[in-house]
LUMKOLZA-634235 format. One record per residue: residue in one letter; x, y, z negated of N, C-alpha, C, O in turn. Coordinates in steps of 0.2 Angstrom, whole numbers, padded with zeros to 4 digits, always signed. Each point is the difference from the previous one (the first is absolute). Example, Ala and Ser with C-alpha at 12.3 -4.5 7.8 and 13.67 -1.06 7.14 Angstrom:
residues 2
A+0066-0028-0039-0004+0006+0000+0004+0006+0000+0005-0001-0003S-0007+0006+0007+0004+0006-0001-0004+0005-0003+0003+0006-0001
END
This chain:
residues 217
X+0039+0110-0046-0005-0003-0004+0001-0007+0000+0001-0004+0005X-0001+0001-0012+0002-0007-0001-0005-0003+0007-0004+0003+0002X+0007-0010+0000-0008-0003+0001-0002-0007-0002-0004-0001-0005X+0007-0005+0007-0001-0006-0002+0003-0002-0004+0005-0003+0002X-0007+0002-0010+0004-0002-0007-0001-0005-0003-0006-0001-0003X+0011-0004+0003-0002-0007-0003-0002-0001-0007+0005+0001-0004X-0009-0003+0002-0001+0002-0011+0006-0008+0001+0006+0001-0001X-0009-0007+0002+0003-0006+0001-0001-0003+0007-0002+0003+0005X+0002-0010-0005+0000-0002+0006-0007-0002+0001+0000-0002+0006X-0005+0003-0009-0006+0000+0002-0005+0004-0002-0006-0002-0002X+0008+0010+0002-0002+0004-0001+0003+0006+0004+0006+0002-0001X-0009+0002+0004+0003+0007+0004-0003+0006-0002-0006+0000-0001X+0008+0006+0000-0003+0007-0002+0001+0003+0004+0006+0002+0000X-0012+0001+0006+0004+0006+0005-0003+0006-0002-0006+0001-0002X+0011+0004+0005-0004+0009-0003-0001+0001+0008+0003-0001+0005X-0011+0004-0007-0007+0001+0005+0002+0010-0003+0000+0004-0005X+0000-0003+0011+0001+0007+0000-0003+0003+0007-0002-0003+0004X+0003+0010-0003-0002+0003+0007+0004-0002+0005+0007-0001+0001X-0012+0001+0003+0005-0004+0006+0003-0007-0001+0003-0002+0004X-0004-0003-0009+0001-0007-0001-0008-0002-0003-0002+0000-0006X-0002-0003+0012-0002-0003-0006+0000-0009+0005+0003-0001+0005X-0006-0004-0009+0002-0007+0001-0009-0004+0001-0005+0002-0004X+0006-0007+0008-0006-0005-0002+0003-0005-0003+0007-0001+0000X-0011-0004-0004+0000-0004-0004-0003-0005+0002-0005+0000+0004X+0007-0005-0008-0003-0006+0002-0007-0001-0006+0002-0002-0006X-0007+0003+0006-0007+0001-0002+0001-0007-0007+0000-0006+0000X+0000+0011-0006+0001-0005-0008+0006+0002-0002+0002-0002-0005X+0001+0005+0011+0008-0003-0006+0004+0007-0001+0006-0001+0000X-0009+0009-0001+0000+0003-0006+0001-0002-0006-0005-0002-0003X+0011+0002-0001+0000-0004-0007+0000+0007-0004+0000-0001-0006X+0001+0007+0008+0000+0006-0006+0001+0006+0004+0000+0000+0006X+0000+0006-0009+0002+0006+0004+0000+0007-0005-0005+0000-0004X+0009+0004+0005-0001+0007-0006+0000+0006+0007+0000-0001+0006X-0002+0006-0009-0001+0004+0005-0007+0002+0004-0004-0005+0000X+0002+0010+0003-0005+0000+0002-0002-0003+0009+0000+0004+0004X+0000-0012-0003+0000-0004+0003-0007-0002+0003-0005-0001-0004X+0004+0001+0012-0007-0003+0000+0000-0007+0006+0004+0000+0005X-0008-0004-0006+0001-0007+0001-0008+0000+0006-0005+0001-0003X+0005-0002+0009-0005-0002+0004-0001-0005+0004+0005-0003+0002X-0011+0001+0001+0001-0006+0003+0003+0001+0006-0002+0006+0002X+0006-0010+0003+0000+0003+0008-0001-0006+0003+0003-0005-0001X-0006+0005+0005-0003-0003+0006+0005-0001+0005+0000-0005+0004X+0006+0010-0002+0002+0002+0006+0009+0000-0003+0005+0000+0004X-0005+0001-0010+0008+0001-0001+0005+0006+0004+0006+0000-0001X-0010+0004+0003+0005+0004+0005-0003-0002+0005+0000+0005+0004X-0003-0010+0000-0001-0002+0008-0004+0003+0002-0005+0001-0003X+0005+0001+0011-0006+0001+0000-0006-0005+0002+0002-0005-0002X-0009+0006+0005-0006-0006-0002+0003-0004+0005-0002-0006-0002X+0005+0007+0008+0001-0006+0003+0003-0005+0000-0003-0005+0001X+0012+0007-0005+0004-0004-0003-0004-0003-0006+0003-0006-0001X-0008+0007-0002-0003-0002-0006-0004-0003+0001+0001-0005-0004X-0008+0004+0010-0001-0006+0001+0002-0006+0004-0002-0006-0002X+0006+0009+0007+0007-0004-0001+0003-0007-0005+0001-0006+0001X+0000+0009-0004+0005-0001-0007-0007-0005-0004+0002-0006-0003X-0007+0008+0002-0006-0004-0003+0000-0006+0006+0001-0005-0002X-0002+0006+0008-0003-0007+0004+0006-0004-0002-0001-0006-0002X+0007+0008+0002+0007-0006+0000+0000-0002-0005+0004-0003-0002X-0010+0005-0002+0000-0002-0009+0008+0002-0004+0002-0003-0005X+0002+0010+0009+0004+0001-0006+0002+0006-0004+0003+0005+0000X-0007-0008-0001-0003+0008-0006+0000+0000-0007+0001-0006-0001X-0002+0008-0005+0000+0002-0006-0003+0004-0003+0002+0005+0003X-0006-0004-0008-0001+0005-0003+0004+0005-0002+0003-0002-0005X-0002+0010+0006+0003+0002-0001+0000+0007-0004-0004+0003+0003X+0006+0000-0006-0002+0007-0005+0006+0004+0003+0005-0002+0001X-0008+0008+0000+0003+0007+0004+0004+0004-0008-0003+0005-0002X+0007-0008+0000+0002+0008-0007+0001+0005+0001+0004+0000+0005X-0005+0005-0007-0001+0007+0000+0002+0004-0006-0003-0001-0006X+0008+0007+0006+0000+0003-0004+0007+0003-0004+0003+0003+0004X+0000-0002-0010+0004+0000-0003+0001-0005-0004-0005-0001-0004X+0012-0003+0002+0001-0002-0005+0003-0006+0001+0003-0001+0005X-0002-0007-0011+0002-0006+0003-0005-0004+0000-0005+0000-0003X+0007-0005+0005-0005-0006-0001+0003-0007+0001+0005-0001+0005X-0008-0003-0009+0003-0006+0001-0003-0004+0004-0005+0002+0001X+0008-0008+0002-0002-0005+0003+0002-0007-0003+0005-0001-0002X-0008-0002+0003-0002-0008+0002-0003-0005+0000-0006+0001+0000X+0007-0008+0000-0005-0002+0004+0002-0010-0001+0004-0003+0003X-0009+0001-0007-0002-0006-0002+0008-0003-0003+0001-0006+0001X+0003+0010-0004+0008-0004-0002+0005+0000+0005+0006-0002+0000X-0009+0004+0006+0005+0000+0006+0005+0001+0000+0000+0002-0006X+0007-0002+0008+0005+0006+0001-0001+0003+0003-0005-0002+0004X+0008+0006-0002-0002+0008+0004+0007+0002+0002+0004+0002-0005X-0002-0001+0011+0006+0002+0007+0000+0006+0001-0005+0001+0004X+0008+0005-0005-0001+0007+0004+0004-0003+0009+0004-0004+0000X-0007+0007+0004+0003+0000+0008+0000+0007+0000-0005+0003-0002X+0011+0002+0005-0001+0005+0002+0002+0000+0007+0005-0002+0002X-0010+0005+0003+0001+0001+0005+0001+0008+0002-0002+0005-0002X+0006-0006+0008+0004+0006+0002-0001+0003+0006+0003+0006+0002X-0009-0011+0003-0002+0003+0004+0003-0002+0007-0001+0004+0004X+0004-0009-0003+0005-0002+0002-0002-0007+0003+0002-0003+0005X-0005+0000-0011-0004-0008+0003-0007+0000-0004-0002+0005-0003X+0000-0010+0005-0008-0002-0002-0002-0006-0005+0001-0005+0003X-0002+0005-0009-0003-0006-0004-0005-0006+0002-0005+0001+0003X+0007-0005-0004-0008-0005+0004+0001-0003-0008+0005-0002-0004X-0012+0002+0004-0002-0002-0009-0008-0003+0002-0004+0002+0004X+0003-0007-0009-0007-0002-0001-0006+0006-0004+0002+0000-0006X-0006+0003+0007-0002+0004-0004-0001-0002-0009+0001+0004-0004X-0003-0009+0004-0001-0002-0007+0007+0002-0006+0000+0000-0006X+0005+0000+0013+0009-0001-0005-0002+0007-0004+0001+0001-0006X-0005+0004+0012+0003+0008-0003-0002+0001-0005-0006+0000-0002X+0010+0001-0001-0002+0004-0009-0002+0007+0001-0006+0001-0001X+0010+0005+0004+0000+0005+0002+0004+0002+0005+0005-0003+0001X-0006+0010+0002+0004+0004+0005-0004+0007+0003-0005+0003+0002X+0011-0002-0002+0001+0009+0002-0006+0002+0003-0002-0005+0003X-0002+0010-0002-0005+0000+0004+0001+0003+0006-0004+0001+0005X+0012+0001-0004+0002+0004+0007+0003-0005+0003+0002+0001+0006X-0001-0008-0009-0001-0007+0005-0005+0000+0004-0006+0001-0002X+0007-0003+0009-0005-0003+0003-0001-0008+0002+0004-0005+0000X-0009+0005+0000-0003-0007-0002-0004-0003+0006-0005+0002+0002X+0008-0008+0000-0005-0005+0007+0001-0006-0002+0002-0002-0006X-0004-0003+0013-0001-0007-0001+0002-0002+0006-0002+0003+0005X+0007-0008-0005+0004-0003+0003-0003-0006+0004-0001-0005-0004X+0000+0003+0009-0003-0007+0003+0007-0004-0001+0005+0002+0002X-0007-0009-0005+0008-0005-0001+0003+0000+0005+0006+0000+0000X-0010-0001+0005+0003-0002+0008+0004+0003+0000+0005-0003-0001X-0005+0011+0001+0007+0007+0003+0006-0004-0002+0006+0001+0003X-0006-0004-0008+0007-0001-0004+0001-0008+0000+0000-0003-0006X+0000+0001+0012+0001-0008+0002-0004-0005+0001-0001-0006-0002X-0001+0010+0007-0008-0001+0007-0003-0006-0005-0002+0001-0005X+0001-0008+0008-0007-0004-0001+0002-0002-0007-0003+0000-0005X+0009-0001+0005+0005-0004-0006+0000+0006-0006+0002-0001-0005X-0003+0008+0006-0002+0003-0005-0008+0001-0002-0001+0002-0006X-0003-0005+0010-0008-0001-0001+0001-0008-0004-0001+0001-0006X+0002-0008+0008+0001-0004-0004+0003+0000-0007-0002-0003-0004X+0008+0007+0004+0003+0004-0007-0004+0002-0005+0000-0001-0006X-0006+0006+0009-0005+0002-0005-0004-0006+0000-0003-0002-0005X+0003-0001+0008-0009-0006-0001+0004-0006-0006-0004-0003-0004X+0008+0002+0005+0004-0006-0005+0002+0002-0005+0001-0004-0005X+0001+0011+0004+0002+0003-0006-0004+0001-0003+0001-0002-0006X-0007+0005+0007-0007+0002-0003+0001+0009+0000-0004+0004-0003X+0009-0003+0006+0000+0007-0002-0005+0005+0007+0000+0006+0001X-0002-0010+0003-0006+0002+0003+0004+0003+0010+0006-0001+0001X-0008+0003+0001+0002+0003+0007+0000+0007+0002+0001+0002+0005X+0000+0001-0011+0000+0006-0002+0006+0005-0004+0000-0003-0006X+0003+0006+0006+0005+0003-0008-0001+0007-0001-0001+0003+0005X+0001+0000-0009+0000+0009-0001+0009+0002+0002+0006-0003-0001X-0008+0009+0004+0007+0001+0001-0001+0008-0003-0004+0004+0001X+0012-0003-0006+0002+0007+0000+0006+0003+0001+0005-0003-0001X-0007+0009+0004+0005+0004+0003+0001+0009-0001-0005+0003-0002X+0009+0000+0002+0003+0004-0002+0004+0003-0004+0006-0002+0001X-0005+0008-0006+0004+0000-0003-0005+0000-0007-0005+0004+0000X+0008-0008-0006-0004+0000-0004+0001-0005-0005+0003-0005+0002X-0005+0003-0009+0000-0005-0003-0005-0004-0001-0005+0002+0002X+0006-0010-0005-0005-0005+0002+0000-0005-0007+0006-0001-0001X-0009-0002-0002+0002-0005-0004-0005-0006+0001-0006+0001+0001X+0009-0008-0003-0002-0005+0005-0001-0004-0008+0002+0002-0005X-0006-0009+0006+0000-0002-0005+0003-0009+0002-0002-0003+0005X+0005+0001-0009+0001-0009+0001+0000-0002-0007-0001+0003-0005X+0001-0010+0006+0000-0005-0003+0009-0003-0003+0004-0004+0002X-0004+0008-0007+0010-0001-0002+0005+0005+0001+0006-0001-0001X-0009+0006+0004+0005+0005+0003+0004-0003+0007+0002-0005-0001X+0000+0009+0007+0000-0001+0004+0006+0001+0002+0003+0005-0003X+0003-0009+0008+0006+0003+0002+0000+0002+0006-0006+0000+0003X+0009+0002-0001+0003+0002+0006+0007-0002+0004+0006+0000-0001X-0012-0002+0009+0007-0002+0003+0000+0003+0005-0005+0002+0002X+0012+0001+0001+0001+0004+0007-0002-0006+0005+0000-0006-0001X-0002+0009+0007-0001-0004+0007+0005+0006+0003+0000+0006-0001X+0005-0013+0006+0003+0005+0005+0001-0003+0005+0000-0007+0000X+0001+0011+0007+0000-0007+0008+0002-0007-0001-0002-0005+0002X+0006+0006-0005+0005-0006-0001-0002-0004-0009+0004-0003-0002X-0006+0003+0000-0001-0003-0006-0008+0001-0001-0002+0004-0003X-0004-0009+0007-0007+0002-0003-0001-0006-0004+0003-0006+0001X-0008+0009-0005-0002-0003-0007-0006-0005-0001-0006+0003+0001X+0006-0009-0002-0005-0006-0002-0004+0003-0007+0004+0002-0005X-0010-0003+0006-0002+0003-0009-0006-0007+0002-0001-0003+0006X-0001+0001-0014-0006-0003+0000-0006+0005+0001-0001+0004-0004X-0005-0005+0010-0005+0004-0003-0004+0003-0005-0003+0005-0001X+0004-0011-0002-0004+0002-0007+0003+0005-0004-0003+0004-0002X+0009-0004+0002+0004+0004-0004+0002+0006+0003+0004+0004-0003X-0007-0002+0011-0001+0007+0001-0001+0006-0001-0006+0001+0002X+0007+0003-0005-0002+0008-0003-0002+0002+0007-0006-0001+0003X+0012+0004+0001+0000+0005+0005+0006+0002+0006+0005-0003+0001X-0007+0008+0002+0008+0000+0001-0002+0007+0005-0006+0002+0002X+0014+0002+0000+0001+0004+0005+0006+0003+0001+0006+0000-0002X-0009+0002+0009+0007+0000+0006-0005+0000+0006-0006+0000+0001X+0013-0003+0003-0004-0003+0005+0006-0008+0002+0006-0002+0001X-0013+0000-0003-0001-0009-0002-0005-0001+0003-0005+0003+0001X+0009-0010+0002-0007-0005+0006-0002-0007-0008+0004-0003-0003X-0009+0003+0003+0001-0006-0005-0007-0005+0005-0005+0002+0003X+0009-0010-0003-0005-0003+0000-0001-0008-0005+0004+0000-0004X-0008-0005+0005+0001-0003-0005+0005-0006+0006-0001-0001+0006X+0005-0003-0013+0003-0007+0005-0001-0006-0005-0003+0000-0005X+0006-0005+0006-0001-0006-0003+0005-0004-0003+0005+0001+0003X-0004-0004-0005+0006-0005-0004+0000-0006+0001+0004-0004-0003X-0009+0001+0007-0001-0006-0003-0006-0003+0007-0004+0003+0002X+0005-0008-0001-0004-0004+0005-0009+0001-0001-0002+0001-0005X-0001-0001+0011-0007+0002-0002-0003-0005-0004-0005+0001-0004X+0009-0009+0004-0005-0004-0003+0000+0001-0006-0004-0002-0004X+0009+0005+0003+0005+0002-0010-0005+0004-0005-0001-0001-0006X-0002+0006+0012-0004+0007-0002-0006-0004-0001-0004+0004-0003X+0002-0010+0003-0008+0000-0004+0001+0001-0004+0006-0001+0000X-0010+0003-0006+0001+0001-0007+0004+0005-0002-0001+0002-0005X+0004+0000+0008+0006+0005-0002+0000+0008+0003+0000+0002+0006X-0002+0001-0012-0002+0008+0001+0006+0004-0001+0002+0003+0005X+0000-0002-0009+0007+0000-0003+0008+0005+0005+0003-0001+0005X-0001+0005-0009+0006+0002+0005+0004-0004+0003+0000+0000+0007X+0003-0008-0013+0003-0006+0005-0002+0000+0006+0003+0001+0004X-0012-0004-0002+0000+0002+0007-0002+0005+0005-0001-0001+0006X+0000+0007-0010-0002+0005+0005+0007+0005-0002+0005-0002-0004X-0005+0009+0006+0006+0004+0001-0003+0004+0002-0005-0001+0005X+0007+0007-0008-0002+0010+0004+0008+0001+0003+0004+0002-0004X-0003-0003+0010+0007+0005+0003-0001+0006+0001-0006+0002+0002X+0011+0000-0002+0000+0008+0000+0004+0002+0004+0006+0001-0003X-0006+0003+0011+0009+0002-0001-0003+0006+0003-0006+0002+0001X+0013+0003+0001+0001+0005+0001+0003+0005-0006+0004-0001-0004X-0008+0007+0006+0005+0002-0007-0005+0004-0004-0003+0005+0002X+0004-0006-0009-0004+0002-0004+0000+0000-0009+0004+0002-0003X-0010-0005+0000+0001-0005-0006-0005-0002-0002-0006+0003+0001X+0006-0009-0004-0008-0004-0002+0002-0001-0008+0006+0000-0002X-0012+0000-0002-0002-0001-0007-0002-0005+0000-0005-0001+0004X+0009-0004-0009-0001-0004-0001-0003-0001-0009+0003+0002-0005X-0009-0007+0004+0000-0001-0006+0002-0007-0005+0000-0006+0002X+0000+0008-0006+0003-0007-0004-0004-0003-0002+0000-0001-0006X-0006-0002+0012-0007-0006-0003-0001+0003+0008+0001+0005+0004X-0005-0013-0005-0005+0000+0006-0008+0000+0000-0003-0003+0005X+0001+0006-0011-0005+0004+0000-0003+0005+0002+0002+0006-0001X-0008-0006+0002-0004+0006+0006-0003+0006-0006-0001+0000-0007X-0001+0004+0010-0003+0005-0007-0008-0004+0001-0005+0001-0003
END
C-alpha cells in the first residue's frame, strides 16, 4: 500500500487503510475521497500517563485520530511539508507543533532537554524559546514535519559535528548530544538573539533538519 505522497511541496496525500491509520495535526485535513473518519484524540496512541506528562511539559497539540479507507490530504498554513521515514532503528526528537502527521504505529513521548546535553541542553530550550521539553518519535513508520522554506539535511558524524542556528532548527535523529555554544564575548550578546551569537551543536551520529528561515510556527 502506497503511503506518504507528495501532491507538491506543501501538500501531502497519505492512504489510510486497515492497519495504517495516522494522527494529524488538528485543521490541517485539506480533502479526502473514500470512506474516511476524523476524530479528536487527547492521547495520540499514548497512554494517560505519557499524556499528562506531555500536557504538564506544554508539548502537546491538538490532534485527530484518522480512521478508515481511503486518501487524505494534508496541510498546513502554506508550510512545506518533509516526509521522514523511520526504520525502527533511531528515534526523532521534534517539536510537537512541527508534526503535520504520523503513523499511528509510531510511538510517541517527551524528552526532558537535559538527557541530550545536561544543563546546556536546558539553557538551549529557555533562549531558543523552544521550551525544556521535545516530542520524540520512534519506531518503524512514517512522519511528516512542517518548516518554513523547506528543510535540508545535514549528516552528523563522530568526527564532523554540526553548528546550526537555533531558530532554524526543525529536528533531528540518531544519537546526538546537542547543546547550545557561543560565538561571541558575553558583552557582544546584549542585544543579540540571533544564530551569529548563539549556535545548536550537534555531534554524534545522526541528522538534523535544517530550515531555510529563522522563524518559529
Amino acid at each position: 500500500m502506497p503511503g506518504y505522497q507528495s501532491i507538491n511541496s506543501k501538500m501531502l496525500q497519505v492512504q489510510v487503510g486497515p492497519g495504517r491509520e495516522v494522527y494529524s495535526k488538528r485543521g490541517a485535513m485539506l480533502g479526502y475521497s473514500g470512506p474516511v473518519s476524523f476524530a479528536p484524540s487527547a492521547t495520540a496512541g499514548q497512554g494517560l500517563g505519557q499524556t499528562i506528562g506531555r500536557a504538564v511539559a506544554g508539548e502537546r497539540t491538538s490532534m485527530m485520530h484518522v480512521t478508515g479507507q481511503g486518501q487524505v490530504m494534508f496541510g498546513h498554513a502554506g508550510m512545506e511539508v518533509t516526509t521522514v521515514e523511520l526504520d525502527g532503528t533511531d528515534t526523532l526528537y521534534v517539536e510537537a507543533d512541527r508534526l503535520l502527521v504520523h503513523d499511528a504505529s509510531l510511538q510517541v513521548g517527551t524528552m526532558f532537554m537535559g538527557e541530550q546535553g545536561g544543563v546546556r541542553g536546558v539553557i538551549r530550550g529557555a533562549v531558543t524559546g523552544q521550551g525544556l521539553f521535545t516530542t520524540t518519535l520512534s519506531g518503524q513508520g512514517s512522519c511528516a514535519l512542517l518548516s518554513h522554506g523547506g528543510v535540508m539535511e545535514m549528516p552528523i558524524t563522530p568526527q564532523r559535528p554540526v553548528h546550526v542556528d537555533p531558530q532554524a532548527y526543525v529536528g533531528h535523529r540518531g544519537q546526538v548530544q546537542n547543546k547550545l555554544s557561543t560565538a561571541v564575548g558575553i558583552r557582544d550578546l546584549v542585544g543579540r538573539g540571533s544564530g551569529e551569537a548563539f549556535q545548536l551543536e550537534l555531534s554524534g551520529s545522526g541528522v538534523v533538519y535544517v530550515q531555510a528561515s529563522e522563524r518559529k510556527i
